[in-house]
C-alpha positions as CSV (number, residue, x, y, z in Angstrom):
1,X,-1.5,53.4,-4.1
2,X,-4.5,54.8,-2.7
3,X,-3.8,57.9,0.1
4,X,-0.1,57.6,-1.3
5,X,1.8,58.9,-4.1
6,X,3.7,55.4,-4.3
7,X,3.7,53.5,-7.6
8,X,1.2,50.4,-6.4
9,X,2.6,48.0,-9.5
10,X,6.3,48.4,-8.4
11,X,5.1,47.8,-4.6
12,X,3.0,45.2,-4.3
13,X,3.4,43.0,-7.6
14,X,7.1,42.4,-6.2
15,X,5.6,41.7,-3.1
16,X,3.1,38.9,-4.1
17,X,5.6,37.9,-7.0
18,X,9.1,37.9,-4.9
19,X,10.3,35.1,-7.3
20,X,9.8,37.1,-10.5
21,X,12.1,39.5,-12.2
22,X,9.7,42.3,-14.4
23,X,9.6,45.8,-16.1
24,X,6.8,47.5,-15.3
25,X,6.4,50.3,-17.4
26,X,3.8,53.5,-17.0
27,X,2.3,55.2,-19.9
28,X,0.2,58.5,-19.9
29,X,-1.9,60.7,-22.5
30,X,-3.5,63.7,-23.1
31,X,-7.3,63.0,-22.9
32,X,-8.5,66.2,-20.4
33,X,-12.8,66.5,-21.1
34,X,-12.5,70.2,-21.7
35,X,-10.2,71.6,-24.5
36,X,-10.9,75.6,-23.1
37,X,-9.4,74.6,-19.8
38,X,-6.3,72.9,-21.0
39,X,-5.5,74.0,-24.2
40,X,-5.3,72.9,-27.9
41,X,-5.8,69.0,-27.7
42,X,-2.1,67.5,-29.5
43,X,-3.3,63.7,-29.7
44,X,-6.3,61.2,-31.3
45,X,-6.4,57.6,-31.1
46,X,-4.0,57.2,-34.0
47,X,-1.0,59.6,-32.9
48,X,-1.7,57.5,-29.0
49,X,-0.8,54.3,-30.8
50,X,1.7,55.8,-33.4
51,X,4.1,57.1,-30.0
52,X,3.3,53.9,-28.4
53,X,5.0,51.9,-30.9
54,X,8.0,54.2,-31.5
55,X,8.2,54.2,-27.4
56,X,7.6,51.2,-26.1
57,X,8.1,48.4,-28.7
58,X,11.1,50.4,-31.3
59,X,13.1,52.4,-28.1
60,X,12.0,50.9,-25.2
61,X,12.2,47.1,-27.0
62,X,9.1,45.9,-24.8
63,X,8.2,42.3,-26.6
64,X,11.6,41.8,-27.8
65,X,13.2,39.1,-25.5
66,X,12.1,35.8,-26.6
67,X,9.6,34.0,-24.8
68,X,8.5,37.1,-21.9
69,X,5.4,37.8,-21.7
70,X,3.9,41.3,-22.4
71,X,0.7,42.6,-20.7
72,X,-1.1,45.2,-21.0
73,X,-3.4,47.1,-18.3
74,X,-5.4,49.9,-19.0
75,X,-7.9,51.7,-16.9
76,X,-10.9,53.5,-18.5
77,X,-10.3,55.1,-21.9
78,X,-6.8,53.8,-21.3
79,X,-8.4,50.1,-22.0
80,X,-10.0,51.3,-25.2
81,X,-6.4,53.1,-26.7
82,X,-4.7,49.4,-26.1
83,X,-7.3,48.1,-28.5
84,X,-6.6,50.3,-31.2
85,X,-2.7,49.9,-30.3
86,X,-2.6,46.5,-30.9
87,X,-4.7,46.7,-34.3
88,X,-2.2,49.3,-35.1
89,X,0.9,46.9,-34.3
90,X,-0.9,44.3,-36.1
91,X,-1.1,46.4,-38.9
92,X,2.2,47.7,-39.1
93,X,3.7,44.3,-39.1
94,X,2.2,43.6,-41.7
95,X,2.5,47.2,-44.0
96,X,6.2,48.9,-42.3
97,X,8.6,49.0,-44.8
98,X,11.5,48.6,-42.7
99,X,12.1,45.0,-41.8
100,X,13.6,45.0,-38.5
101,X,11.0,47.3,-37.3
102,X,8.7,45.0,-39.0
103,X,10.4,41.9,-37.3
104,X,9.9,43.7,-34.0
105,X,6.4,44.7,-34.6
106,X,5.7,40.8,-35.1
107,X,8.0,39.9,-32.2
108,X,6.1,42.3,-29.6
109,X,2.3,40.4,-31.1
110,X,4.0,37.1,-30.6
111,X,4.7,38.0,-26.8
112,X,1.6,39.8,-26.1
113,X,0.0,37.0,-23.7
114,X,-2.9,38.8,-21.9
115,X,-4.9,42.5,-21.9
116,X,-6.8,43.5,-18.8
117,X,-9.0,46.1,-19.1
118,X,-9.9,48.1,-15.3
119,X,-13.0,49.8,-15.5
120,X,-13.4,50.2,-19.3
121,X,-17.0,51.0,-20.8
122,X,-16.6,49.1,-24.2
123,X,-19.8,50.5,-24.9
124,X,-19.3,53.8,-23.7
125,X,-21.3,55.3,-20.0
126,X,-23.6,57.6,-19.4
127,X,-21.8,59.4,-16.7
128,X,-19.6,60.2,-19.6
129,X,-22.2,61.1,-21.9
130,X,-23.4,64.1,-19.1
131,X,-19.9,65.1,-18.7
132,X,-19.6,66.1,-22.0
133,X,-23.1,67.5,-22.2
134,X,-21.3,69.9,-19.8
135,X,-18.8,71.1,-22.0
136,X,-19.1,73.1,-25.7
137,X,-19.4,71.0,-29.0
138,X,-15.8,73.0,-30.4
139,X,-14.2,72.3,-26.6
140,X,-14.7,68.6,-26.1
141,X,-11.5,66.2,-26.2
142,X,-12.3,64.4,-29.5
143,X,-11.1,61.2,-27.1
144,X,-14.4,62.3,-25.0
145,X,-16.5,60.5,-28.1
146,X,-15.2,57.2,-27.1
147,X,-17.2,57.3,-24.4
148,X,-20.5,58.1,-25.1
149,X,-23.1,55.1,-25.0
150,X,-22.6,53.3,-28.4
151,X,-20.5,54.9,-30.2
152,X,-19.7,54.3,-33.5
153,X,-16.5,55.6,-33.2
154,X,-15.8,52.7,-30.8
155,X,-17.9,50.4,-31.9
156,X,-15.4,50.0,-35.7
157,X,-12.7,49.3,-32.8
158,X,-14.6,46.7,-31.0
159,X,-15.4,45.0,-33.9
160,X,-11.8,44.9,-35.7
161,X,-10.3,44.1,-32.5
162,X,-12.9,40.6,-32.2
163,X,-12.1,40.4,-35.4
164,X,-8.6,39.8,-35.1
165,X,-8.4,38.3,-31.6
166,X,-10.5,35.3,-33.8
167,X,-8.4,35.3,-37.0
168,X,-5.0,36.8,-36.0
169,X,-2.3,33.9,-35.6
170,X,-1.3,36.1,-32.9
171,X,-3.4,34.8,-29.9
172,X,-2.9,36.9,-26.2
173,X,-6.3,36.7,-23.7
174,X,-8.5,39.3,-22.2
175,X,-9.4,40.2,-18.9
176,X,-12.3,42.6,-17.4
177,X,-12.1,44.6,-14.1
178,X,-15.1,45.7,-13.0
179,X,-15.5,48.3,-9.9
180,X,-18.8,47.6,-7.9
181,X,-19.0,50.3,-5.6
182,X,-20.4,53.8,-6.8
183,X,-18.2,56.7,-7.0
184,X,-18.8,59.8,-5.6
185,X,-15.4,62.3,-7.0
186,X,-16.4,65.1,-8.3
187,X,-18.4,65.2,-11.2
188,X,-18.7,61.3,-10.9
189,X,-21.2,60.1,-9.1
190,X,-22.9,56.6,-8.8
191,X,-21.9,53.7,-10.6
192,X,-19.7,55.0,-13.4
193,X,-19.2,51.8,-15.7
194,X,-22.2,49.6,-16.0
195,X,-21.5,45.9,-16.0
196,X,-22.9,45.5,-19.5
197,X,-20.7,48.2,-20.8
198,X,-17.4,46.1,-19.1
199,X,-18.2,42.9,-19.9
200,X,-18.0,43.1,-24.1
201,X,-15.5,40.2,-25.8
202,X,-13.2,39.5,-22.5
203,X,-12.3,35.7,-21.5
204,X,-12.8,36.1,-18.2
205,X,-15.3,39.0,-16.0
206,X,-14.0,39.7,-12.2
207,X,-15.8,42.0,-9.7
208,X,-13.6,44.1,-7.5
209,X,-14.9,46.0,-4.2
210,X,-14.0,49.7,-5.3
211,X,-15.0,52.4,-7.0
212,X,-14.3,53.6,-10.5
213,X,-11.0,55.1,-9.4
214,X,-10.0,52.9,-6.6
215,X,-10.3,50.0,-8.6
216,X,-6.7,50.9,-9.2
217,X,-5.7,52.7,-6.6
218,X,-5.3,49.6,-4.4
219,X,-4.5,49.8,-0.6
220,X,-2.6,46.8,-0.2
221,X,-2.0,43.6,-1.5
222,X,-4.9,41.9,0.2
223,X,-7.0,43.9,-2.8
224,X,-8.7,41.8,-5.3
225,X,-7.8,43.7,-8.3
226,X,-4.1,43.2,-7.3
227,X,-4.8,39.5,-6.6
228,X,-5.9,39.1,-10.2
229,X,-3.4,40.6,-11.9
230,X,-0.3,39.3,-9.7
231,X,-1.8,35.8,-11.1
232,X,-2.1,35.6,-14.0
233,X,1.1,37.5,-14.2
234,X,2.4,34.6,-12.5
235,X,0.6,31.9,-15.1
236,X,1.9,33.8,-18.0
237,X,5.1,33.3,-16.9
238,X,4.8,29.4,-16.4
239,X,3.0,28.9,-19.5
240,X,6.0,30.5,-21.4
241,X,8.4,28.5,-19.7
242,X,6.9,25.4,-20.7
243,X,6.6,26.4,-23.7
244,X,10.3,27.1,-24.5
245,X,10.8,23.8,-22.4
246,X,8.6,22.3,-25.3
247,X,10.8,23.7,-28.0
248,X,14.2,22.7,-26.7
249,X,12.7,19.0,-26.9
250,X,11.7,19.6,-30.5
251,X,15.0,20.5,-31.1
């Protein structure tokens, strides 16, 4: 939570959401601009996604327990790296050789109900583009190239990932946060995401009053971006129940 070290989801999701039992589940990465300040980078997009399905969805068993929703939030680059993680699930269900990591692969996609992306520049930003300007060809993050202003690097993952929202049997919906207050942090300075750059291939486009970082950083639960997210949370979890109530009639 903003001016707090306190986990927001934990606090105020089971405040607007008493009646709901969830796991809320945090996941970090390595993606620091500057490789001369931190050290030898130890991740790309492909060993993110390759941990995240032996952590979250093999040990941790998120997606496993029939009919409970998964979904996803990412902020930033975060938002890109669940794109190519769920083309990477989607592909390993179809290509792992084991079958019940296979069958659990399949069983995490078959949960997945909705993606929100916070802040994400789908088509990179140019406050990212300077950043990097800053820093040495041989010490940039490679993960800095996703976020300069077309890309082709993320452009491939824009398009499988429409690609497979429209012909994967696997259907889950996408959701865009986008901050319009300009940041001033740092390095960061005016409005850091453009809205053109947040709204590429999601269902539905919301406006939150924050800045790039507060967007989640909420104060309370009175904040819009919480507001959002605690509801359709809330829809995903009726629209699962009717549809196991649907199946038990089948039956």
């Amino acid at each position: 939570m903003r001016h707090t070290e306190e986990f927001w989801p934990g606090k105020l999701l089971r405040q607007l959401l008493p009646g709901l039992i969830f796991r809320i589940l945090c996941v970090s990465y390595p993606a620091d601009a500057s490789l001369a300040e931190h050290g030898p980078e130890e991740s790309d997009e492909y060993l993110i996604s390759e941990n995240l399905i032996t952590n979250l969805i093999h040990k941790a068993r998120v997606g496993q327990r029939a009919n409970v929703p998964v979904v996803l939030v990412g902020h930033d680059l975060g938002g890109i790296l669940i794109k190519h993680f769920v083309l990477s699930v989607e592909n390993a269900s179809a290509n792992c050789p084991d079958e019940d990591k296979r069958a659990g692969l399949k069983s995490f996609l078959e949960n997945l109900d909705a993606v929100f992306f916070f802040a994400t520049p789908h088509s990179g930003a140019n406050a990212f583009q300077m950043l990097a300007s800053e820093i040495l060809e041989g010490e940039q993050h490679q993960m800095l190239r996703f976020m300069r202003v077309l890309n082709s690097a993320q452009s491939r993952i824009n398009s499988r990932f429409a690609e497979q929202r429209s012909n994967s049997r696997f259907k889950f919906s996408t959701h865009a946060i986008h901050p319009t207050h300009e940041t001033n942090q740092g390095r960061y300075k005016g409005l850091i995401v453009p809205e053109g750059a947040a709204r590429h291939d999601v269902d539905s486009f919301y406006s939150s009053s924050a800045d790039h970082f507060q967007v989640c950083q909420p104060e309370d639960d009175s904040s819009s971006s919480v507001r959002i997210l605690s509801d359709k949370l809330e829809n995903s979890v009726k629209k699962f129940k009717r549809r196991t109530t649907c199946r038990h009639r089948e039956r």
